[in-house]
ZADO-1210 file (C-alpha; in nm, 4 decimals, padded with zeros to 6 digits):
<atoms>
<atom x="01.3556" y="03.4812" z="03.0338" code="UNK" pos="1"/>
<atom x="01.0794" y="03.7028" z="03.0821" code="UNK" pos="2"/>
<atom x="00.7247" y="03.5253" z="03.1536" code="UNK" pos="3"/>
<atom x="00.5596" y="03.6265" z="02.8755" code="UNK" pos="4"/>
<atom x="00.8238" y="03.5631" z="02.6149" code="UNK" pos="5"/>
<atom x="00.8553" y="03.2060" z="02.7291" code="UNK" pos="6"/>
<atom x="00.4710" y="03.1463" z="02.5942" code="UNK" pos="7"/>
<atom x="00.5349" y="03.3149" z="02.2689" code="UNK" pos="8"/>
<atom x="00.8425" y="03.1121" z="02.1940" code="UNK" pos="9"/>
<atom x="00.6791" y="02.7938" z="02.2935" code="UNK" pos="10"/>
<atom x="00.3542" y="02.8691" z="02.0431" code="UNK" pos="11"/>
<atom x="00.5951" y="03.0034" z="01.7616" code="UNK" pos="12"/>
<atom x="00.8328" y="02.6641" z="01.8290" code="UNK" pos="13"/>
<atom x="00.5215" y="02.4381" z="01.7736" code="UNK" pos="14"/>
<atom x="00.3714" y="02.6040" z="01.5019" code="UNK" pos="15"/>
<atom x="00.7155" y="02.5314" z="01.3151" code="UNK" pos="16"/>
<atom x="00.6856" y="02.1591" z="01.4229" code="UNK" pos="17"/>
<atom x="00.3224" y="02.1342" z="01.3100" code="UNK" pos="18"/>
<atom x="00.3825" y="02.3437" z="00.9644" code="UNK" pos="19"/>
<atom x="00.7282" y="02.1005" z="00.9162" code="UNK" pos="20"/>
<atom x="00.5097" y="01.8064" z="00.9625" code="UNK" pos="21"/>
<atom x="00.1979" y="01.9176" z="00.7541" code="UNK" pos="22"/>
<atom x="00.4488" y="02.0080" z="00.4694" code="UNK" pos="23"/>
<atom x="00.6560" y="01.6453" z="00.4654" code="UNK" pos="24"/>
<atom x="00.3695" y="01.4674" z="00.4618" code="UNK" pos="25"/>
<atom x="00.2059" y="01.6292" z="00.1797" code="UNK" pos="26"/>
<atom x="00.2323" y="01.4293" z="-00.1255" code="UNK" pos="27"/>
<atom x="00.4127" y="01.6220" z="-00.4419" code="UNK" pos="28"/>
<atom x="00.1309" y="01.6438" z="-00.7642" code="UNK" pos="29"/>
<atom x="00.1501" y="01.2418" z="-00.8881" code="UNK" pos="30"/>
<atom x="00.3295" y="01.1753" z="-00.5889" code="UNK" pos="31"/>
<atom x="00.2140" y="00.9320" z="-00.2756" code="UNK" pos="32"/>
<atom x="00.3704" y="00.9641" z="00.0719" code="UNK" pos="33"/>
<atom x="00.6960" y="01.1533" z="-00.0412" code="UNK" pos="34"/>
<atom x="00.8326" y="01.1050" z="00.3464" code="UNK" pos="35"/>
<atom x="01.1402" y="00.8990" z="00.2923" code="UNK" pos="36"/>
<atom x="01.0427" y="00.6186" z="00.4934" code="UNK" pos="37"/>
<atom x="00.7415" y="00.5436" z="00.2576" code="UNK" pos="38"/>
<atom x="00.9692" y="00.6223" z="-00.0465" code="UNK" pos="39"/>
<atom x="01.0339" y="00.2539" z="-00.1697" code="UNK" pos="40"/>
<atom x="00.7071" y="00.1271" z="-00.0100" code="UNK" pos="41"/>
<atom x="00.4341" y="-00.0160" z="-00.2249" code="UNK" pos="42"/>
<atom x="00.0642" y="-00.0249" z="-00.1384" code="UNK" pos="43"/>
<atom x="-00.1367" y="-00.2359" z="-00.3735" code="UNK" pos="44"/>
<atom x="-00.5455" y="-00.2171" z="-00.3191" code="UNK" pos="45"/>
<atom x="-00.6521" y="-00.4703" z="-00.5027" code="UNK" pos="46"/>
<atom x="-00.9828" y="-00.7101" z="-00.5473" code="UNK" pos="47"/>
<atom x="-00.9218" y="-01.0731" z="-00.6379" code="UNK" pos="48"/>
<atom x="-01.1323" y="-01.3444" z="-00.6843" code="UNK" pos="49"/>
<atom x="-00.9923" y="-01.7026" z="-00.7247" code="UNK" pos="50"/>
<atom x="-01.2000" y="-01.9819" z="-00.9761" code="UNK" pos="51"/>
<atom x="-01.1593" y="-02.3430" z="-00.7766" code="UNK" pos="52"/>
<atom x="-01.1124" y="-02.6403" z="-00.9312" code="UNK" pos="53"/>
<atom x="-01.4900" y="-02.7413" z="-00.9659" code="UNK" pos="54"/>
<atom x="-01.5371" y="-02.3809" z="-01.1372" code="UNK" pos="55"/>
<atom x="-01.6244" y="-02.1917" z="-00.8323" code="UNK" pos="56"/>
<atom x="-01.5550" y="-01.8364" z="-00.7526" code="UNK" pos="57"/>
<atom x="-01.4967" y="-01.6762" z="-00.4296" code="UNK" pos="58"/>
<atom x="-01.3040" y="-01.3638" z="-00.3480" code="UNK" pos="59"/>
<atom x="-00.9870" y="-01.3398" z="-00.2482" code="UNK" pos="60"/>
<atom x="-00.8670" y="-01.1440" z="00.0512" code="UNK" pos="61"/>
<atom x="-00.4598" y="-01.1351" z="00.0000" code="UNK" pos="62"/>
<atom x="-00.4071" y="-00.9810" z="00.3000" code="UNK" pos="63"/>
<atom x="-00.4526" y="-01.3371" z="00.5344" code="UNK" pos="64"/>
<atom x="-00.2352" y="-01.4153" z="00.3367" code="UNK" pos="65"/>
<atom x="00.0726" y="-01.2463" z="00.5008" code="UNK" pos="66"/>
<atom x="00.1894" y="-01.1491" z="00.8411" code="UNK" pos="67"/>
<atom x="00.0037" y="-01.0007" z="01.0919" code="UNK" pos="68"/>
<atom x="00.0431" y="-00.6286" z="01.0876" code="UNK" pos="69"/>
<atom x="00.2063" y="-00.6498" z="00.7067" code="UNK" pos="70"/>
<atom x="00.0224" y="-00.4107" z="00.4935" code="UNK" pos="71"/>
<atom x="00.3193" y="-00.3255" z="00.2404" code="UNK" pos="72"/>
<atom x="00.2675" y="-00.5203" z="-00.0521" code="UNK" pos="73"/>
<atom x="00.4533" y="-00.4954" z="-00.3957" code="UNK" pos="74"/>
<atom x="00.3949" y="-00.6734" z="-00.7267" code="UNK" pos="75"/>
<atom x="00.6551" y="-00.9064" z="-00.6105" code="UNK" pos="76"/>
<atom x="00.4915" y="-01.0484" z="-00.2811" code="UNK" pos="77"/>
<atom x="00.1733" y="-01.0528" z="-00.4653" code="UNK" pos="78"/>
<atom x="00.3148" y="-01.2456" z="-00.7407" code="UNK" pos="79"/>
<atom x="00.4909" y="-01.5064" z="-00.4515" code="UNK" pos="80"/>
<atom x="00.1560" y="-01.5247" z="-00.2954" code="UNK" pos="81"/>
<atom x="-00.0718" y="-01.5990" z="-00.6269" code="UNK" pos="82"/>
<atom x="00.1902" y="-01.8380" z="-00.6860" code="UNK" pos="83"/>
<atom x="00.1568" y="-02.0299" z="-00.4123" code="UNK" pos="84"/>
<atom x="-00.2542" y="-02.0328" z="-00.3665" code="UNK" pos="85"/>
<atom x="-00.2450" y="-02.1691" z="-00.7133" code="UNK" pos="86"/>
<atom x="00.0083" y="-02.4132" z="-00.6548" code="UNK" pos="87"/>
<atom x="-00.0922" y="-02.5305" z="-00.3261" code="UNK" pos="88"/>
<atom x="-00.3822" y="-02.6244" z="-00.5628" code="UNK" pos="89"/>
<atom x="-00.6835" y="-02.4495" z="-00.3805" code="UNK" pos="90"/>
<atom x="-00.7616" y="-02.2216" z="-00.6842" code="UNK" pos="91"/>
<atom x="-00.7214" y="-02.2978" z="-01.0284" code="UNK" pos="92"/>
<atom x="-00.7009" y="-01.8928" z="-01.1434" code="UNK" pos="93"/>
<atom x="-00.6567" y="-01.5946" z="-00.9651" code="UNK" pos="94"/>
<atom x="-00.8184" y="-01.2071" z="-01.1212" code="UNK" pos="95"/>
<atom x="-00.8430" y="-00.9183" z="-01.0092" code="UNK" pos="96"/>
<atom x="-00.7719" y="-00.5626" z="-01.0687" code="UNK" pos="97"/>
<atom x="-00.6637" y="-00.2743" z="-00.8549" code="UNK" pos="98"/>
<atom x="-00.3927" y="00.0224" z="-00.7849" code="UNK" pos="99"/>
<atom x="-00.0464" y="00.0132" z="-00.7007" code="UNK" pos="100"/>
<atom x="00.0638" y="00.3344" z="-00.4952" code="UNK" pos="101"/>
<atom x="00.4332" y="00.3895" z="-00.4734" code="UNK" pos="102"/>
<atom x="00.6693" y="00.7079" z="-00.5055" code="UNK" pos="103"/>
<atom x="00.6057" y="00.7168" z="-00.8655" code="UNK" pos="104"/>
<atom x="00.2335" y="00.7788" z="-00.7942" code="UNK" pos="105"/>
<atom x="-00.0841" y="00.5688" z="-00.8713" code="UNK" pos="106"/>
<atom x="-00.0702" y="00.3085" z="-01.1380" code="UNK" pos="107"/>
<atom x="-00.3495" y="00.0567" z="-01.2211" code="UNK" pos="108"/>
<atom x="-00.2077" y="-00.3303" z="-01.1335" code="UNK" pos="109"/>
<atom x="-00.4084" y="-00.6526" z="-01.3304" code="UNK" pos="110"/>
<atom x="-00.4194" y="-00.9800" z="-01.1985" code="UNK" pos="111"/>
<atom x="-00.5042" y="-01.1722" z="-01.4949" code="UNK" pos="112"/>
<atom x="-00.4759" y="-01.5841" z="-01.5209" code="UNK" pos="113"/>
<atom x="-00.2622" y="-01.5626" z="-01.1502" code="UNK" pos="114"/>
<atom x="-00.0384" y="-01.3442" z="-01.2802" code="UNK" pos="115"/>
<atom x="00.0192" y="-00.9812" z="-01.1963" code="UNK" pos="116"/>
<atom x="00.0367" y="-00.7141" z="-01.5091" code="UNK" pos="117"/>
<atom x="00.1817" y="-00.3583" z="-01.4275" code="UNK" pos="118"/>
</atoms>
């Protein structure tokens, strides 16, 4: 190849990569992280604070709450781990409120009475 092509197709070859990549991680309008490895992921942001036993609040940080490095977090897991703070007997009620992100966008998530309400 000529020496000055080789440039040109090397610029025009990354702008493609870098305009591909831009594009598929783009969220559609309602949409969070359309890329189809975050497609059945669930991000909940969420603030919780938990009443003791002597009528005590303190808040709540879920997240020490599972493994290291874990940040996907549905209304399941959340559910599994309000269950077992409450039943492990260290609070006596878990609320909170918050989002859940998926694929089908942003909906608000409730934590009312240690249990989670879509």
């Amino acid at each position: 190849m000529h020496l000055s092509v080789l440039p040109a197709v090397q610029t025009a070859a990354t702008l493609a990569l870098v305009t591909w990549m831009i594009t598929g991680f783009t969220p559609l309008p309602g949409h969070w992280l359309r890329w189809k490895m975050f497609c059945r992921a669930n991000f909940t942001i969420i603030t919780l604070t938990g009443t003791t036993k002597d009528g005590r609040t303190e808040t709540v940080n879920i997240y020490d709450h599972l493994s290291p490095g874990s940040f996907i977090l549905g209304p399941p897991q959340l559910q599994a781990i309000l269950d077992h703070l409450t039943a492990s007997g260290r609070y006596d009620r878990i609320d909170g409120h918050g989002r859940l992100l998926s694929a089908r966008g942003e909906q608000p998530i409730e934590v009312r009475n240690s249990h989670v309400v879509l």
